[in-house]
C-alpha positions in Angstrom: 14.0 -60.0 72.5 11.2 -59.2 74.7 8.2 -56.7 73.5 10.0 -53.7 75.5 13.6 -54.7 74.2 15.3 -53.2 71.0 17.4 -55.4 68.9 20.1 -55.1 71.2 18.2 -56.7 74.0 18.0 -52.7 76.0 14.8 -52.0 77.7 12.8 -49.3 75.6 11.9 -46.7 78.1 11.3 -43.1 78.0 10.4 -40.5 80.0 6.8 -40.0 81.2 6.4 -36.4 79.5 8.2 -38.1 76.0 6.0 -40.9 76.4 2.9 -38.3 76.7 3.9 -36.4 74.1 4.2 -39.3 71.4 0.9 -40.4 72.6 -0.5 -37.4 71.7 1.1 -37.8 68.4 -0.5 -41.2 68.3 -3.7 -39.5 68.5 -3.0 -37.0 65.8 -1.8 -33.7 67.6 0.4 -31.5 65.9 3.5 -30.3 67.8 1.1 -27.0 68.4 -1.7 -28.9 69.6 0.3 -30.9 71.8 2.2 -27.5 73.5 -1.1 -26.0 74.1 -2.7 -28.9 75.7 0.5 -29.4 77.9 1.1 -25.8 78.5 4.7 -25.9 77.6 6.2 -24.7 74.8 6.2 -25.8 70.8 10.2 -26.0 71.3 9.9 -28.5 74.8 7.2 -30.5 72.4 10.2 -31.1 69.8 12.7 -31.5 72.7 11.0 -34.0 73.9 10.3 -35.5 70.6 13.6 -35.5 69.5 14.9 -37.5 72.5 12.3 -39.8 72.4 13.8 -40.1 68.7 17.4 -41.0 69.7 15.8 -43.3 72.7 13.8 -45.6 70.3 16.0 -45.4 67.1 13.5 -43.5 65.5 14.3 -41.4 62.0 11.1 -39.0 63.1 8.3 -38.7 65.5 5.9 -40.9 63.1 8.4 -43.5 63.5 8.8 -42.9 67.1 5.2 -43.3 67.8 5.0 -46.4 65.7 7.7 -48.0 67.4 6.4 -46.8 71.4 3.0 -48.2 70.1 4.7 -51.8 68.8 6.8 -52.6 71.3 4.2 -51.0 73.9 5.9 -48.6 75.7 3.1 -46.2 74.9 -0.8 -47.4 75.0 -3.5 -45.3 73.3 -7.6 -46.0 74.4 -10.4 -44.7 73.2 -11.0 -40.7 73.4 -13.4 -38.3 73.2 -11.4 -36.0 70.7 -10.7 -39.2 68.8 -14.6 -40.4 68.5 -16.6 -40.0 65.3 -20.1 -40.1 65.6 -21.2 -42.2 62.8 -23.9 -39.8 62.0 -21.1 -37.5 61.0 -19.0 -40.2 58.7 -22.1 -41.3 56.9 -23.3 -37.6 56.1 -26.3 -37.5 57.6 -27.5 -34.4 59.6 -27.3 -34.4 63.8 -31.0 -34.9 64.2 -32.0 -37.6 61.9 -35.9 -38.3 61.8 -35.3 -42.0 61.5 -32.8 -43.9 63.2 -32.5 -46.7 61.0 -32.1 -44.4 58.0 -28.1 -45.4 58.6 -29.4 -48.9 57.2 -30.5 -47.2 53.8 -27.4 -45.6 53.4 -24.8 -47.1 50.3 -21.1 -46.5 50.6 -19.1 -46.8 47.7 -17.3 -49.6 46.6 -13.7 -49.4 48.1 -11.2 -48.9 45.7 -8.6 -51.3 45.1 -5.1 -50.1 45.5 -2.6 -50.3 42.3 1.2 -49.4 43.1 2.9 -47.0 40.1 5.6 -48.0 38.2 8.9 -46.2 38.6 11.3 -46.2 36.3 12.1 -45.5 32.5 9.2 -45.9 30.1 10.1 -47.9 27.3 7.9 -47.0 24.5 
């Protein structure tokens, strides 16, 4: 199995508009977003979705996109609309008298993840 094969040894390929249209997903659009930006319509958006679905064996378009990316049918690069300035995730306002006053900044500790238990409590 090649990087552009399923399982089954198939080529993964999809249209270029379903291929747009989970990349745009990839970077976050809604299926509103993505119409708008496209100029078709929301329903085309899921259309093209759902084939793209039933093309990579997909159970929704989060999987879909996750798959295209993977196996890489669909690349994503760096955007504009996906760019944050760093000013902006560290707080600190546009025109900032200091430059270096991002080395003075302290981010919190990150916090370590702990799964919940499922099941019955036994008390």
């Amino acid at each position: 199995m090649t990087r552009n094969e399923d399982y089954a040894g198939r080529p993964l390929q999809l249209s270029p508009r379903e291929a747009e249209v989970l990349r745009w997903t990839a970077c976050g659009k809604t299926s509103g977003e993505i119409s708008r930006l496209l100029s078709i319509t929301e329903d085309t958006v899921n259309t093209h979705i759902k084939s793209a679905c039933l093309k990579l064996d997909a159970v929704n378009k989060t999987h879909a996109t996750a798959i295209a990316l993977s196996h890489g049918v669909i690349q994503i690069g760096p955007s504009p609309d996906l760019v944050i300035p760093l000013s902006t995730l560290l707080g600190l306002s546009r025109q900032s008298p200091d430059p270096r006053a991002v080395a003075s900044v302290s981010l919190p500790a990150p916090r370590q993840f702990v799964p919940k238990k499922h099941g019955r409590r036994h008390d």
